[in-house]
N, C-alpha and C positions, 0 to 999 in steps of 0.2 A: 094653496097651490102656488109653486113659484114661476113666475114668468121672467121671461127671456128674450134679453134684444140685443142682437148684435149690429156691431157698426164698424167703421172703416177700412171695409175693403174697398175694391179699384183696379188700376189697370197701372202694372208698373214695367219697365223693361227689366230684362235679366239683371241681377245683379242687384238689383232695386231692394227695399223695403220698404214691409207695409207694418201700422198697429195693429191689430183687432181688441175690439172692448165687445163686453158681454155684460151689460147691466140687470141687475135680479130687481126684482120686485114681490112682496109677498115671500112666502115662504118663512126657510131658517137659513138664509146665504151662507154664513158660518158654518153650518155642520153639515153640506155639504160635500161631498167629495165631485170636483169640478172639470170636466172633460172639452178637449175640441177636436171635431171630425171634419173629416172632409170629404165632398163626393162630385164626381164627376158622373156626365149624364152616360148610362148603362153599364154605369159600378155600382157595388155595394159600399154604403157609407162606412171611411177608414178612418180607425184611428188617431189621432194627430198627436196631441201631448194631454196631461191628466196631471193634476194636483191634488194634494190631500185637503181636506179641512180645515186646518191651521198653513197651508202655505208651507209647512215643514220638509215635504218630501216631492218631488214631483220624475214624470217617465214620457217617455217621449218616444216616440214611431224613429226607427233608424235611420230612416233617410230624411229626417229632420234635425238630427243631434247635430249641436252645435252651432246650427241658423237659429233654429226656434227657440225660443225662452218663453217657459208659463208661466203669471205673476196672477197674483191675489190681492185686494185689498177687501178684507171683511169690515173696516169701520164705511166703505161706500160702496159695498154689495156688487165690485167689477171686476170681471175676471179679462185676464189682458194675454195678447198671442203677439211678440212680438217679433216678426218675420224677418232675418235679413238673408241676404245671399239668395235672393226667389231665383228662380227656375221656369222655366214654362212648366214642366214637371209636378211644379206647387200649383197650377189652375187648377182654379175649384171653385164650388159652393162649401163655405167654411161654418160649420156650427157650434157652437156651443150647447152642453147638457150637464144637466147635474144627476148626479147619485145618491141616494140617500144611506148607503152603506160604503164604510170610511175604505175598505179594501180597494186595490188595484183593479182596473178593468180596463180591456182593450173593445168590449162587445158594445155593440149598441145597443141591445138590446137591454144591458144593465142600467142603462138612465131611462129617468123616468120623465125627465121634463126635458122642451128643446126650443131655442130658438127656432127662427124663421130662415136663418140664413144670410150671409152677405157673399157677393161675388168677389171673388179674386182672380186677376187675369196677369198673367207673367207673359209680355211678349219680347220675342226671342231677337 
C-alpha cells in the first residue's frame, strides 16, 4: 500500500508562488497514474492537475492552465505542483492521490490512496 505526504504549502500574496512535493513511500510510484486535488471547507474535493505514469502526458482543471505545471520524478518517488500566478481563488487544502489505472480521471473517487493534505493560502 502506497503512502502519501505532501509538503510545501503556506501563505503567499496574489501573484506569489508556491512548490507542492508529494513523496510515495511503499507501493509501485511508477505505474502509478498521479493526481492533485483540492478542497475548500463545504466543497467537494476538485480536480487540480493529473499525470500519467511515465510523466509522458499530463491534464490540468481550466482555471489552472498555464500557472500550474505537474512534474514526476519516478527515480525519487515525488510528485511536484508547481503553482505560479496564485490567486486567493487557488486557497485550499491541496492533495495528492494516486491511481492504479494508467487512464485520465478527473473523480476522486478514482484514486485509491491520499495524502493528508497541505494548506495553501493566497492572500489578496
Amino acid at each position: 500500500q502506497v503512502q502519501l505526504v505532501e509538503s510545501g504549502g503556506g501563505m503567499v500574496q496574489a501573484g506569489g508562488s508556491l512548490k507542492l512535493s508529494c513523496a510515495a513511500a511503499g507501493g509501485n510510484f511508477k505505474r502509478y497514474f498521479m493526481g492533485w486535488f483540492r478542497q475548500t471547507p463545504g466543497k467537494e474535493r476538485e480536480f487540480v492537475a493529473s499525470i500519467t505514469d511515465n510523466g509522458g502526458s499530463t491534464y490540468y482543471e481550466n482555471s489552472v492552465k498555464g500557472r500550474f505545471t505537474i512534474t514526476r520524478d519516478n527515480t525519487k518517488n515525488i510528485l511536484s505542483l508547481q503553482m505560479n500566478g496564485l490567486t486567493p481563488d487557488d486557497t485550499a487544502v491541496y492533495y495528492c492521490a494516486a491511481r492504479q489505472y494508467y487512464s485520465h480521471s478527473t473523480r476522486a473517487s478514482d484514486y485509491f490512496a491520499w495524502g493528508q493534505g497541505t494548506q495553501v493560502t493566497v492572500s489578496s
